[in-house]
GUDO-579761 format. One record per residue (C-alpha): x, y, z. Coordinates in steps of 0.5 Angstrom, whole numbers, padded with zeros to 4 digits, always signed. Layout:
<recs>
XYZ ...
</recs>
This chain:
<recs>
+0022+0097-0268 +0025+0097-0262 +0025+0091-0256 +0022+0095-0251 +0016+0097-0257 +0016+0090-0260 +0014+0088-0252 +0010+0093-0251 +0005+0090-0256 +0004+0084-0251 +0002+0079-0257 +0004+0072-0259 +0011+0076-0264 +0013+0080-0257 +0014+0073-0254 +0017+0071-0260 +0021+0077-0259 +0023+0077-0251 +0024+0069-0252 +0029+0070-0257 +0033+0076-0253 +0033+0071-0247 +0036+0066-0251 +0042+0070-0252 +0042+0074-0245 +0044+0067-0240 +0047+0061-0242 +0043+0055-0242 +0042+0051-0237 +0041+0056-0231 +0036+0055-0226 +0034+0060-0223 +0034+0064-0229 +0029+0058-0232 +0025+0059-0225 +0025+0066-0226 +0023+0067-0233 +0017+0062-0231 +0014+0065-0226 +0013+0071-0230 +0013+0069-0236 +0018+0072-0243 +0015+0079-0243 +0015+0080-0236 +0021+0078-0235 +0025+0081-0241 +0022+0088-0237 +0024+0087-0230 +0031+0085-0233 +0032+0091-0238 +0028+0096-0232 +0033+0094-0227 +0028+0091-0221 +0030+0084-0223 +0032+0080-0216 +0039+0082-0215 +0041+0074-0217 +0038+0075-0224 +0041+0082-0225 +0048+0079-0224 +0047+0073-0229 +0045+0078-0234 +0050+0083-0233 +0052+0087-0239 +0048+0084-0244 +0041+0087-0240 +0043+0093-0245 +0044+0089-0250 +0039+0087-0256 +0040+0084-0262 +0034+0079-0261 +0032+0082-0268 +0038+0081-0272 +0038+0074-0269 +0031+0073-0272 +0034+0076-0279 +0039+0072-0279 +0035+0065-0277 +0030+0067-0283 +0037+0068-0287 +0040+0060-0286 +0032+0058-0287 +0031+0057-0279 +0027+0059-0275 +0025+0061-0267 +0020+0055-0264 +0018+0058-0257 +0014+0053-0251 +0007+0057-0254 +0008+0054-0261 +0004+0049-0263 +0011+0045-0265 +0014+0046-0258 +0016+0038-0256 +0012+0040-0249 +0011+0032-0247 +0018+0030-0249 +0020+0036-0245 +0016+0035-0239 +0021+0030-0235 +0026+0036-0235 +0021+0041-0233 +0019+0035-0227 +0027+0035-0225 +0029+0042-0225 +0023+0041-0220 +0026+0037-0215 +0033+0042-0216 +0033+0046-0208 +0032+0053-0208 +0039+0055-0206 +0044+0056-0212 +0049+0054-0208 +0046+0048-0207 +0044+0046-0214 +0048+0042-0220 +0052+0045-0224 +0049+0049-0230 +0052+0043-0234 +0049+0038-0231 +0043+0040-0229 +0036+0038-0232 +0033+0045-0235 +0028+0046-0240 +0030+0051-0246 +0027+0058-0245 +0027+0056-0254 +0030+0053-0259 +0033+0056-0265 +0031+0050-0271 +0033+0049-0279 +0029+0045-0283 +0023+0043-0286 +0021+0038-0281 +0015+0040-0274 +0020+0038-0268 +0014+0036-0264 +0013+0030-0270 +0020+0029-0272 +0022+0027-0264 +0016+0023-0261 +0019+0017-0265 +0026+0018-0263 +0032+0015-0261 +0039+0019-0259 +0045+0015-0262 +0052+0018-0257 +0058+0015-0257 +0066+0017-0258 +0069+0023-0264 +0075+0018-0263 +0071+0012-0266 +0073+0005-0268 +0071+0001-0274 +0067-0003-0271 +0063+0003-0267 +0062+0006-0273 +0059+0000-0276 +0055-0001-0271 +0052+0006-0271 +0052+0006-0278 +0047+0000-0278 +0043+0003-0273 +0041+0009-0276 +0039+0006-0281 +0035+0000-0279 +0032+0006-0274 +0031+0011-0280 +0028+0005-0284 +0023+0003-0278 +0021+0010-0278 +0024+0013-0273 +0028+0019-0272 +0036+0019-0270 +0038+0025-0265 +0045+0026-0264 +0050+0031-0264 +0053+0032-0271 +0059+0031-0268 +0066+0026-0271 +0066+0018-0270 +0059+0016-0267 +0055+0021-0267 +0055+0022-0275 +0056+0014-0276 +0049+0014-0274 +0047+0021-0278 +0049+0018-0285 +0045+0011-0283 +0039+0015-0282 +0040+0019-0289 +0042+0012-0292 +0035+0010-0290 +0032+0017-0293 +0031+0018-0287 +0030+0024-0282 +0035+0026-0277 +0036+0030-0272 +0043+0034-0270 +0043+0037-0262 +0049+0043-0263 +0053+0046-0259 +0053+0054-0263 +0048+0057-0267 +0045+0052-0272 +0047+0057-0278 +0055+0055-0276 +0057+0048-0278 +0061+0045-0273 +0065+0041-0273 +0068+0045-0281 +0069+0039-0284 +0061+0036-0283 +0059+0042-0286 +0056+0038-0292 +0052+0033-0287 +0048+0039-0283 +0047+0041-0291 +0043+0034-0291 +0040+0034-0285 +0037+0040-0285 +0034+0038-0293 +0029+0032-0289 +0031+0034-0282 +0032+0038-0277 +0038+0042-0274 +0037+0045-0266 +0041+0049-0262 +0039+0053-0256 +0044+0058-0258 +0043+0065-0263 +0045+0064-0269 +0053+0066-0270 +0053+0063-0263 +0061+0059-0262 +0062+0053-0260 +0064+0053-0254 +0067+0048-0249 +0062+0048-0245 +0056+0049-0249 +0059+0041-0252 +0056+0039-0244 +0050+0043-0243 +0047+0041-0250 +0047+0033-0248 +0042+0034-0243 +0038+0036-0250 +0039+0030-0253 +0037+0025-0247 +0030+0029-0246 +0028+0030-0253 +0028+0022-0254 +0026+0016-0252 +0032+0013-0249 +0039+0014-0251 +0044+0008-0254 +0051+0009-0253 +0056+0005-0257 +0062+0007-0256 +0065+0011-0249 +0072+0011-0246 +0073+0012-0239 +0072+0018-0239 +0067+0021-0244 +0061+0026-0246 +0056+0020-0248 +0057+0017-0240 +0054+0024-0239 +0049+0024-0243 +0047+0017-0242 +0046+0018-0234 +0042+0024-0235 +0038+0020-0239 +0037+0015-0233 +0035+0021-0229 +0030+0023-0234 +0026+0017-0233 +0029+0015-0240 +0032+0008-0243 +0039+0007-0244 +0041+0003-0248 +0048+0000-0248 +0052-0003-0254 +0058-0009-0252 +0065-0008-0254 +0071-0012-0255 +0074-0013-0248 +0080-0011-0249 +0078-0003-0254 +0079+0003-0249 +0073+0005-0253 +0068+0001-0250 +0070+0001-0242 +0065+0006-0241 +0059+0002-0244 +0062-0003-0240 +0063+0000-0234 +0055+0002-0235 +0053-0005-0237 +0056-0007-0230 +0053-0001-0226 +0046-0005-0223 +0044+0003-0221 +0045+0005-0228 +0040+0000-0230 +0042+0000-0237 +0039-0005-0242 +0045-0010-0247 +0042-0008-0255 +0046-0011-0261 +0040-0009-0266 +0035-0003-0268 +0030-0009-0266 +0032-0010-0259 +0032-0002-0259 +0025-0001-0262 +0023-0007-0256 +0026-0003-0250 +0023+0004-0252 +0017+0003-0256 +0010+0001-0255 +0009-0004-0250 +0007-0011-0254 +0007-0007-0260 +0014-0008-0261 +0018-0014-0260 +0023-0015-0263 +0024-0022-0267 +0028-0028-0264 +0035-0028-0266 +0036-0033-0272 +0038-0040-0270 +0040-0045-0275 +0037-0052-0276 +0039-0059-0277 +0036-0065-0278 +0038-0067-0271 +0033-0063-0268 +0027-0066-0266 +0030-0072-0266 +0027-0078-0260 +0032-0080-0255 +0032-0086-0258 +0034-0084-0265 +0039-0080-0262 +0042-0085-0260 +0041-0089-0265 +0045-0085-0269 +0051-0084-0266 +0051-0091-0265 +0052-0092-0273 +0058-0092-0276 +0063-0087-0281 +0065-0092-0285 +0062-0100-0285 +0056-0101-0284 +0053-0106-0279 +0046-0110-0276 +0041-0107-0272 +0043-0112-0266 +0049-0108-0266 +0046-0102-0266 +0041-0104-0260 +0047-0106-0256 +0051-0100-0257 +0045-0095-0256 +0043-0099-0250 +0035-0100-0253 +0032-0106-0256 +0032-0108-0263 +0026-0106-0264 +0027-0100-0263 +0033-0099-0267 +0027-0102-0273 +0022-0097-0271 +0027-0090-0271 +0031-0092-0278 +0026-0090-0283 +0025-0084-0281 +0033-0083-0280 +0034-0085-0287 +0029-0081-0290 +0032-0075-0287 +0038-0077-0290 +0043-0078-0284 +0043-0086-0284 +0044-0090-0290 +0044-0098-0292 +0050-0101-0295 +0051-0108-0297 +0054-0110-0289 +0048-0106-0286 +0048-0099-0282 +0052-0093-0283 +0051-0085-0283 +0051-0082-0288 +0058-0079-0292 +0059-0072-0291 +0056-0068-0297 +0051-0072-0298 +0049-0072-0291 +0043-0066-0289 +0047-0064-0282 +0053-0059-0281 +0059-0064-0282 +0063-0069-0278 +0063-0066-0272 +0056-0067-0270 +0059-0074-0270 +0059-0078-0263 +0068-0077-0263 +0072-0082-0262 +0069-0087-0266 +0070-0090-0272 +0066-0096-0273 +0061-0099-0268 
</recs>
C-alpha cells in the first residue's frame, strides 16, 4: 500500500504511517517543523508536504525527501531487529517525562532566525524508533541519566559502575547513551544488578554504534530498551551525537555527570537538564584530572544549581519522592570515647601510658576534685580505657585498649 492510500485511511496505523515517514523527513530538533506537525496533526501534515502547499519554510527543510517514501521499508525493518515505532498517540508514549519539552519549545520565539540552534533546542520528538521487551513509559518514570566522558579514567568508570548498579538494584532505570567510557560503565552496572537500562542513540536502533558495544546493545535490548529518533539504518552522525542528549536530560528525573573535561558533550546534556526543570547532579573528581574540570566547574557555576552526589542513595534523595527517599547517614565509626562527660574526658587524658598513679594526681592535672576523679573512674575502666596497677592509674596498653590506637592519646606526655 502506497503513503498516500495508507493516509487515506485516517485511522490509528495512517498515523503510525505518517509519524514513521516524518521521522525520516526532517531532522530531529526542528522547531518549526515540530510546530508544524503539531498544529495539524501527523496525517495532515504528511498531505500538505507531499501536495506541495506547506508553508514555503516547511517545504525547504523537507527538500528532496517530499517525494521520497520509505515509511513502510522503515517499519519492516524495525519488526525485522524486534522494535517498533512508539508514537504520542500510543499509550506507551512517555507524555509526563515529555512535557518539559513541549513547555520549553513553547517558550522558543517565532522567528527562525532567532531560535536555538537545532542542537540545542528543546524539541519533543514527532516518534521514537524502540527495541526491546520493556513499555518506555514504565521503563523511564523511575529513571536517572548516567553521562560523562568516552575517554574515562578508572575511577569514572568505577564510580558509574557502582552507580548503575546500586541505581538497578533499588529499581531504578539507568538512561545513557551507549557510548565508550561513562555511558557503558553505568550500562554494565545496571546489567550486573539485572537490571534495565535504557540506551539513547544517535542512528538507528538496529545499527550498534560504536561497533564494538555491539554485544552490549545485544544486552540491553533483552531486559531494556534501545531508543532512537532516527529509522533504522540511519548513521551515526555527528550531529545527531548533540541532538540526541536533549533525550537523555528530558526522558529522566535528573542527569548525574561523573566525568566531563572542558569541553564535553555531558555539560550539554546536564545544562539542558537544568533548562528542563530537571536535578543535576555532579560527581567530584580528583583536582588535578583534566576529566573532571567539567564537574567541577559546573559544581562552581551557582546558576547551574548543581547538586554534589557520591552515592546512588544520595542521588535517589535529590530525584525521588519528597521523604520517601532519604538517603541514610554516612557511616561514622564509634569509639569508647564518644559520649564521655567533660570530666571523664579529662580524666583520661590526665592518666598515664606507662606508671600508674593516685587519684590526687589525676585531680591536679585534670583541674577537677578527687572526688570527681573517684565518680568517673569505674565507668572508665569498664570501658577498658583506664586500667589499676600496683602504683595507681594508667590507660590501658594498646591492644587491649577498645580505642583507635595511641593517637587518641593527649601528645606529648609520657607520664603524669
Amino acid at each position: 500500500m502506497t503513503l498516500d492510500e495508507a493516509l487515506a485511511d485516517g485511522g490509528p496505523a495512517a498515523v503510525r504511517r505518517a509519524r514513521a515517514w516524518l521521522s525520516r523527513a526532517v531532522e530531529p530538533g526542528t522547531i518549526d517543523f515540530w510546530r508544524f506537525v503539531d498544529s495539524g496533526g501527523p496525517v495532515d501534515a504528511v498531505r500538505r508536504i507531499r501536495s506541495g502547499t506547506a508553508p514555503e519554510r516547511i517545504r525547504a527543510l523537507v527538500g528532496a525527501r517530499a517525494e521520497q517514501d520509505e515509511s513502510l521499508p522503515d517499519l519492516r525493518r524495525a519488526e525485522r531487529c524486534g522494535a517498533r515505532l512508539v508514537v504520542p498517540e500510543d499509550d506507551e508514549w512517555p507524555a509526563l517525562a515529555l512535557h518539559a519539552l513541549t513547555v520549553a519549545v513553547s517558550e522558543e520565539p517565532e522567528d527562525h532566525g532567532a531560535q536555538s540552534d537545532r542542537t540545542l533546542a528543546p524539541v519533543p520528538p514527532v516518534a521514537l524508533w524502540v527495541r526491546g521487551p520493556a513499555r518506555l513509559d514504565e521503563l523511564v518514570d523511575r529513571s536517572v541519566a548516567v553521562v560523562g566522558s568516552r575517554a574515562s579514567t578508572a575511577y569514572g568508570d568505577h564510580v558509574a559502575g557502582e552507580l548503575g548498579y546500586q541505581l538497578g538494584e533499588r529499581g531504578w532505570t539507568v538512561v545513557s547513551g551507549g557510548a565508550y567510557g561513562i555511558d557503558a560503565a553505568a550500562h554494565r552496572g545496571a546489567l550486573a544488578a539485572a537490571a534495565p537500562t535504557l540506551a539513547v542513540l544517535a542512528c538507528g536502533v538496529d545499527r550498534p554504534y560504536p561497533a564494538a558495544h555491539g554485544a552490549l546493545f545485544h544486552r540491553i535490548a533483552e531486559t531494556g530498551l534501545l531508543v532512537s529518533e532516527w529509522p533504522p539504518g540511519c548513521a551515526p552522525l555527528r550531529h545527531r551525537f548533540l541532538v540526541r542528549n536533549r533525550l537523555i536530560a528530558a526522558l529522566t528525573r535528573g542527569t548525574v555527570v561523573v566525568e566531563a573535561a572542558a569541553r564535553s558533550g555531558a555539560q550539554a546534556t546536564a545544562k539542558r537538564a537544568r533548562r528542563l526543570g530537571r536535578g543535576l547532579l555532579v560527581v567530584p573528581g580528583p583536582v588535578t584530572s583534566a576529566m573532571s574540570v567539567g564537574c567541577h566547574e559546573l559544581l562552581r557555576d551557582a546558576e547551574a544549581g548543581a547538586t554534589l552526589v557520591t552515592s546512588a542513595a544520595q542521588v535517589i534523595e535529590a530525584v525521588g519522592g519528597i521523604g520517601t527517599d532519604l538517603a541514610d547517614p554516612p557511616e561514622r565509626p564509634t569509639f569508647p570515647r564518644d559520649g564521655l562527660s567533660d570530666v571523664a574526658t579529662r580524666v583520661l587524658d590526665a592518666c598515664p601510658v606507662r606508671h600508674g598513679v593516685g587519684p590526687e594526681r589525676l585531680a591536679a592535672i585534670a583541674g577537677c576534685d578527687v572526688l570527681e576523679v573517684l565518680r568517673v573512674l569505674p565507668a572508665l575502666e569498664l570501658a577498658d580505657l583506664v586500667q589499676w596497677t600496683a602504683t595507681g592509674w594508667r590507660l590501658t596498653p594498646p591492644g587491649r585498649a577498645g580505642e583507635a590506637g595511641e593517637d587518641d592519646r593527649a601528645p606529648g606526655r609520657e607520664d603524669g
